[in-house]
N, C-alpha and C positions, 0 to 999 in steps of 0.2 A: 258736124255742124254745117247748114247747107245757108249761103248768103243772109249775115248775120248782120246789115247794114243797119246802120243807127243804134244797136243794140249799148248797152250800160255798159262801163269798162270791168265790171265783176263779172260779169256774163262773158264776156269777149275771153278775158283772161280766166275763167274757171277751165273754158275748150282747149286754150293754149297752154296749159302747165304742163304734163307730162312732154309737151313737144318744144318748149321754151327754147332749151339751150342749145338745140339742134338748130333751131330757125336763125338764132346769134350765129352758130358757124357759118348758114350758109347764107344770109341775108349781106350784101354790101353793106347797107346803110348801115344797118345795126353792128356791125364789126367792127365800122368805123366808131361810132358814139358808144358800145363799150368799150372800146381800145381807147379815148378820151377820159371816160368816168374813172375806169381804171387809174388813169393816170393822173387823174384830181383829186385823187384818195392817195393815192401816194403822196404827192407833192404835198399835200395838207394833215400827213399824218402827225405832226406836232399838235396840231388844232383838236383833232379827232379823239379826245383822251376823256376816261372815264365812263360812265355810263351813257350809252350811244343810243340814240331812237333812228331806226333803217323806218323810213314811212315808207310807205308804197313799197315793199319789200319785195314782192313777187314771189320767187320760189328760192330766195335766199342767198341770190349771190355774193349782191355786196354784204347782207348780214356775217358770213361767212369769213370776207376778207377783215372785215370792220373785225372781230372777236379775235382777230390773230395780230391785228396792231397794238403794239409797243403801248404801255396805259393807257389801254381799253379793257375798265373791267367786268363789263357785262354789255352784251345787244341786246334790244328789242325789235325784232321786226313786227312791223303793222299792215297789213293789204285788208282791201275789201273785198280779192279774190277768196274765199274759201278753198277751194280748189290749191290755191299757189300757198298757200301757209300750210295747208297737210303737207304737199309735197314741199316745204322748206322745214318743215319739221323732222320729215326723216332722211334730213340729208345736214343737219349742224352738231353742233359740238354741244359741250353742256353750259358754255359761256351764252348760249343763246335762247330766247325764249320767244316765243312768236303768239301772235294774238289778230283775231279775225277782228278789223273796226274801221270807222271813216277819219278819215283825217279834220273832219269838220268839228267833231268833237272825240275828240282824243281821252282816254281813257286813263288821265295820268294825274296826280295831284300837281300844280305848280311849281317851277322852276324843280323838275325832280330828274331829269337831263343834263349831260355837260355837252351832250353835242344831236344835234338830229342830220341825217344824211337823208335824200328824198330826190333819188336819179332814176331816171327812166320817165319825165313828161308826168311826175305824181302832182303839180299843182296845178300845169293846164288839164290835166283828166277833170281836175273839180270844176269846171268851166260856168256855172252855177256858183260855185260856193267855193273860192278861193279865197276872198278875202276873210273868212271865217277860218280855212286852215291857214292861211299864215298866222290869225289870230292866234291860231289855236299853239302853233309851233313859240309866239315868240312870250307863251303863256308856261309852256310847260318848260323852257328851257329856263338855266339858270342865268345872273348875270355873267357876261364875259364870254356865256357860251357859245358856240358857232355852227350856223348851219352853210351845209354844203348844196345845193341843188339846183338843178336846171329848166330854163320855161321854152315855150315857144317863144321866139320872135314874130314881131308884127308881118315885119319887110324882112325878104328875102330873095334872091336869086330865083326860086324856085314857081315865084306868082306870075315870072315870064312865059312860062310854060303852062299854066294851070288858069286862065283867065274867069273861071267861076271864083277861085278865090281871090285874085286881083281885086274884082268884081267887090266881093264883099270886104277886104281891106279898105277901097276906096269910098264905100261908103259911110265907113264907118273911121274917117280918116286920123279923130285925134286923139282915137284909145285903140286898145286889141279888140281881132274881132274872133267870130266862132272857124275855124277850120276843118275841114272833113278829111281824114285822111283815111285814103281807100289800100288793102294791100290784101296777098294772098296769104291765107295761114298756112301752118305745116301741113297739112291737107291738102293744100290746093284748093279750098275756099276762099270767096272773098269776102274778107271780111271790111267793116268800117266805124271809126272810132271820132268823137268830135273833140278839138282842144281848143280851149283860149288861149292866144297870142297876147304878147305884150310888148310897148314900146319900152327902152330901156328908163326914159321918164317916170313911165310908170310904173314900172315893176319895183325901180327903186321908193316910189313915193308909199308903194302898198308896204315895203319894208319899214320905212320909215315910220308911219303907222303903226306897226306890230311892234316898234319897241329895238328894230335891228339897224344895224348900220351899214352897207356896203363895203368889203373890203378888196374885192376881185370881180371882173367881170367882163368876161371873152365869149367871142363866138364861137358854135359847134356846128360844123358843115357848111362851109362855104360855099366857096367854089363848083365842089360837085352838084351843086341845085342848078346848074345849065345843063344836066339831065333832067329829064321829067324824073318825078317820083318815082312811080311805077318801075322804077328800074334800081331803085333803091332797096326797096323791101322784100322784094320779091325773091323766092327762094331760086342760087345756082348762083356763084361768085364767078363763074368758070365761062358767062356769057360776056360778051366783047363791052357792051356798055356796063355792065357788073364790076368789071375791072377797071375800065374808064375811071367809075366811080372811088373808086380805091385809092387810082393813083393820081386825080387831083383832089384828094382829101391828104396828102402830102405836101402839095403846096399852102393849106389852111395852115400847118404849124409857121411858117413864114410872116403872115398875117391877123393871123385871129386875136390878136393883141391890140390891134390897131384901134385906137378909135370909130374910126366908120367901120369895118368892117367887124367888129364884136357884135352892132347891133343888125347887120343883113345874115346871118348866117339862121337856118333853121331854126336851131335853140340860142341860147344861153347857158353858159353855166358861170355860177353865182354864187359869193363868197361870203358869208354875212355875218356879223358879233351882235351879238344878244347886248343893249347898253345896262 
């Protein structure tokens, strides 16, 4: 796949499935915000009980982890990759079942869920049509249920370095705006992918909306966004700013709790009960 910018995130991600897990090892950025998600699945595994919905599934990681916690008694994963559901089907157990579909309209009767998990940027990819999948999430979930997942932030450390997206942040000052994020695939292509950001006002008020209530809500990757990007994603942890990146994503455990600084880090990750 030869410079695949702007392309749909089911196109991006059909090219990247067989290379996924390797680009995790050797990606910074991404080592750091699975070694996060990871550890938001744990900390919430009391929450995570029952019949689980993995949206944005990809090639099945966290479905995987999700089917081996303590009452959890069946996954569904969902991606719009085709490509990442074949390859997440022949690598899960039989507690899990996978299905090719959009998160804008989910394929499930109401409140037929006790928990939806949806890590890895699955509701800024719908940058279009987000407020329809959280519809859609706080439609199929039951009461009391809880979803786990994380958005872009609006402001970040990182639009220091990036002055086209500054640019469009600033314009667009008193909601999220579109983001482009540029990186090289397992290839050594460059690929590029758009998301919507959100301020944490709003992301909470789109919950609110959908029927959920906010119970958690910290930032992911702070600090390391006084790297450019392009030094994040890019394949080789073994390069001096690669590591950089690494080891002030160390001092984010210190602060990413904090009030101001949950809403400047890249993401968010976000805790929410179904009322």
């Amino acid at each position: 796949m030869k410079n695949n910018s702007h392309n749909k995130p089911a196109t991006v991600y059909d090219s990247l499935a067989d290379n996924y897990i390797s680009w995790i090892e050797e990606s910074a950025g991404l080592k750091i915000i699975y070694r996060a998600f990871h550890e938001a699945v744990d900390e919430n595994k009391a929450r995570l009980k029952g019949r689980v919905l993995d949206l944005g599934c990809g090639i099945g990681i966290f479905t995987r982890i999700l089917s081996n916690v303590e009452g959890v008694t069946g996954v569904v994963g969902l991606d719009i990759s085709r490509e990442s559901v074949l390859h997440a089907k022949g690598k899960c157990n039989d507690r899990c079942s996978f299905v090719a579909g959009s998160a804008t309209e989910l394929p499930f009767p109401d409140s037929s869920f006790d928990a939806v998990v949806a890590l890895g940027d699955t509701i800024s990819h719908i940058h279009n049509g987000y407020r329809d999948a959280l519809s859609e999430v706080g439609r199929i979930l039951k009461p009391g249920g809880h979803l786990l997942f994380d958005v872009d932030n609006k402001w970040n450390l990182g639009l220091l370095t990036e002055p086209h997206e500054l640019k469009a942040a600033i314009q667009t000052i008193s909601s999220g705006h579109i983001r482009e994020w540029s990186f090289l695939d397992a290839f050594g292509d460059q690929c590029s992918l758009h998301f919507r950001t959100f301020r944490p006002s709003e992301i909470t008020g789109l919950l609110d909306d959908a029927g959920l209530t906010v119970l958690d809500f910290h930032g992911l990757i702070i600090l390391p966004n006084i790297i450019p990007q392009k030094f994040h994603y890019n394949y080789s942890t073994e390069k001096p700013l690669s590591r950089a990146v690494i080891a002030l994503s160390k001092l984010d455990q210190l602060i990413h709790r904090l009030p101001f600084f949950r809403g400047v880090g890249i993401g968010a990750l976000i805790l929410a009960r179904k009322r």
